[in-house]
C-alpha positions as CSV (number, residue, x, y, z in Angstrom):
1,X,159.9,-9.6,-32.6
2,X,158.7,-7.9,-35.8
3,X,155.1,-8.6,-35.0
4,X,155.1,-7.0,-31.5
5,X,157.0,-3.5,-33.1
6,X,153.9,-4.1,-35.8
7,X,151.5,-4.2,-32.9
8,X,152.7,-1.7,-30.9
9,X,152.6,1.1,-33.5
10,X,149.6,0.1,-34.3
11,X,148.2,0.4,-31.0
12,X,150.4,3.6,-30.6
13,X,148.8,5.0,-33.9
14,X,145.0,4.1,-32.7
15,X,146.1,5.8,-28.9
16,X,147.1,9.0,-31.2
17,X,143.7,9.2,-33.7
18,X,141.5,8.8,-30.4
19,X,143.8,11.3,-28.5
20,X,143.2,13.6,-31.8
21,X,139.5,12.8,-32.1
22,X,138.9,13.7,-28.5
23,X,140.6,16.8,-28.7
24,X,138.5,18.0,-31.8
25,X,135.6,17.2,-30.9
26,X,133.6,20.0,-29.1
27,X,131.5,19.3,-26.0
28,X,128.0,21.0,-26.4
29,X,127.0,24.3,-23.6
30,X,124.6,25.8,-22.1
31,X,124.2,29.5,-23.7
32,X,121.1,30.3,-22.6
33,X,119.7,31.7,-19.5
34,X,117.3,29.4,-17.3
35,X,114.6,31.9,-16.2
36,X,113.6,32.3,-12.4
37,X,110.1,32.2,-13.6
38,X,107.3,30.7,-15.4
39,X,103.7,31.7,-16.9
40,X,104.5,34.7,-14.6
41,X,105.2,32.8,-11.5
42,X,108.5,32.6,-9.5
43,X,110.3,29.3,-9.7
44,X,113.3,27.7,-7.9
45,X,115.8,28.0,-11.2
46,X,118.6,25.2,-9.7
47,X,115.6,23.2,-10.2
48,X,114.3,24.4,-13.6
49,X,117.9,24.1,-14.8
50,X,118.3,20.2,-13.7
51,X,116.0,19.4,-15.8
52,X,116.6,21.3,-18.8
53,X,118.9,20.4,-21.4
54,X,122.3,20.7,-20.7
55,X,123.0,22.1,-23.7
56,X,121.5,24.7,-26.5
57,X,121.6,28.4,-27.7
58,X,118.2,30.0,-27.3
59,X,115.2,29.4,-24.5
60,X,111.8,31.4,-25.2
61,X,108.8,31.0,-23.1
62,X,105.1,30.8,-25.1
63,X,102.3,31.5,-22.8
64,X,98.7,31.0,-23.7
65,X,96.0,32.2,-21.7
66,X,95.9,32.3,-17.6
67,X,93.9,31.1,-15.0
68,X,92.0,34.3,-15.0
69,X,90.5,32.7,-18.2
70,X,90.0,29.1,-16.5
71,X,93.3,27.7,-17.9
72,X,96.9,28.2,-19.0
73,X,99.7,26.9,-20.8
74,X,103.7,27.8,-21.1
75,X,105.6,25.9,-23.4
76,X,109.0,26.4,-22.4
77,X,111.5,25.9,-26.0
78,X,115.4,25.5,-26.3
79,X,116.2,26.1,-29.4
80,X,113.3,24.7,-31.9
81,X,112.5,22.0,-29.3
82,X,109.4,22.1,-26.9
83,X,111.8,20.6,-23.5
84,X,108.8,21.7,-20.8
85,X,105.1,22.3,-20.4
86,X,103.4,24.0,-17.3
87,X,99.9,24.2,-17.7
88,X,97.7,25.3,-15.1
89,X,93.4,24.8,-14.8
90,X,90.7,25.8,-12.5
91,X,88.7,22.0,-11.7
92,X,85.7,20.8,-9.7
93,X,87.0,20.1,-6.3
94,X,87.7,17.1,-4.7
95,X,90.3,15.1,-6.8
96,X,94.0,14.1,-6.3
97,X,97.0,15.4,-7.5
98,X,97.9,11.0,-7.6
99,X,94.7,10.7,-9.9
100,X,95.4,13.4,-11.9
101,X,98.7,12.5,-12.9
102,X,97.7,8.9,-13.2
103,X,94.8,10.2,-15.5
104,X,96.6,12.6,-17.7
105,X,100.4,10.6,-18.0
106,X,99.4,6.8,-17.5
107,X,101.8,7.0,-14.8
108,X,100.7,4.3,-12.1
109,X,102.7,5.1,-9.0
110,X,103.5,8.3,-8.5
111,X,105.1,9.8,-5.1
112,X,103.0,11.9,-2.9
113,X,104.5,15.4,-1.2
114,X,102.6,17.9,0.8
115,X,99.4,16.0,1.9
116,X,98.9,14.5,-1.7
117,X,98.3,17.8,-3.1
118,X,101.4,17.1,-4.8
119,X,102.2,13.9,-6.7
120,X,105.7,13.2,-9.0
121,X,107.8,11.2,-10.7
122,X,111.0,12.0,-12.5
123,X,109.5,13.7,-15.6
124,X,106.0,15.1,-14.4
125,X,104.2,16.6,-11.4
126,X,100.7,17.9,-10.8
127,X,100.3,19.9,-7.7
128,X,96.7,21.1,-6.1
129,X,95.4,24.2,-4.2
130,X,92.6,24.0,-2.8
131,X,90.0,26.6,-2.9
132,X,87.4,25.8,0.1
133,X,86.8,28.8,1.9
134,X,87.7,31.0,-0.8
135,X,85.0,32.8,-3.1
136,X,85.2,29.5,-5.2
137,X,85.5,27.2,-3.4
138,X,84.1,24.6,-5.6
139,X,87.0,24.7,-7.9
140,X,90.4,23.9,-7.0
141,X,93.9,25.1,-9.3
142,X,95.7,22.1,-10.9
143,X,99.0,22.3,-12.1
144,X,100.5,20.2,-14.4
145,X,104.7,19.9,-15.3
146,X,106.1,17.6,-17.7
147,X,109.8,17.3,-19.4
148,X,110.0,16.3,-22.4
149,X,113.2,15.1,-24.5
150,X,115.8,16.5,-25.0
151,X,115.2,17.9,-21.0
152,X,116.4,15.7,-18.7
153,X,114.0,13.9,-15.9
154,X,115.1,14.0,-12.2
155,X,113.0,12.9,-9.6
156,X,114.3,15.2,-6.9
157,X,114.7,18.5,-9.3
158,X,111.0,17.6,-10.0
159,X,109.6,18.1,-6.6
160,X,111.3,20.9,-5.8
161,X,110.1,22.4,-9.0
162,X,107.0,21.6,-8.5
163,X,106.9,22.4,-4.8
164,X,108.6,26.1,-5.7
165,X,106.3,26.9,-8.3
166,X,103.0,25.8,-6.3
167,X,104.3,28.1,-3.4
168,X,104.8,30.8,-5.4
169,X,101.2,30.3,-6.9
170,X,99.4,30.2,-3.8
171,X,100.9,33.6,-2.7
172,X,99.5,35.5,-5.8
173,X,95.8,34.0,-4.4
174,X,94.7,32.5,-7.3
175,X,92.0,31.4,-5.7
176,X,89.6,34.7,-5.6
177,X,87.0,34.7,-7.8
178,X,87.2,35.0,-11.7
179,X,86.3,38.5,-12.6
């Protein structure tokens, strides 16, 4: 009989120092706000946010250069971390948004969206708009997305990123001739 009154307050005495430790111990936020766009183009923030960290104190956005210039690059940071890149290029015509992502990430099989001018997986994208007809129409705009750790990947917060931002891009024309 002793040993069972040994064992239970022992297992009462663990039962309290895990109840204690769970108490004390605080679970990490969100303080920052997740913007509702990027390199100066609107994006779908439920998105953006799903694949951000869930927690951290500070988000800043670098931005070099534009597509004016040929090519750009936002570096989206939470705290000291680079958690997102969106970088955007003017390229010859006539390739994939499947090829470039398979190019540029090693990723094999990405999904296709939108006529493959979009291709993703749970951690990149690369979307294309296509110039023909335009006043350059031997260039198309590639734009490439990618998550990196501590963000968090998800497949469908992906493409609707990447389908948000490329919509928004195309209504700002970048197609028109560099000036």
């Amino acid at each position: 009989m002793r040993y069972v009154s040994y064992a239970l307050r022992g297992m009462s005495l663990f039962a309290a120092v895990l109840t204690a430790a769970g108490c004390s111990s605080e679970k990490a936020t969100r303080e920052f706000t997740v913007p509702e766009s990027l390199c100066g183009v609107s994006v779908p923030a439920d998105a953006l946010s799903q694949l951000l960290p869930a927690s951290g104190k500070r988000l800043t956005v670098d931005r070099n250069g534009t597509l004016d210039d040929g090519s750009g690059l936002c570096a989206v940071k939470v705290d000291a971390d680079t958690v997102l890149e969106v970088s955007g290029e003017r390229i010859d015509a006539g390739d994939s948004a499947r090829n470039i992502l398979r190019s540029r990430l090693s990723i094999r099989d990405p999904k296709s969206a939108e006529n493959n001018a979009i291709a993703y997986v749970d951690h990149a994208a690369v979307s294309l708009i296509s110039c023909q007809g335009a006043d350059t129409q031997e260039e198309d705009i590639s734009t490439l997305i990618k998550v990196l750790e501590p963000a968090r990947p998800d497949e469908s917060a992906m493409k609707k990123l990447i389908r948000g931002y490329t919509d928004s891009l195309k209504a700002q024309h970048p197609c028109r001739a560099r000036p």
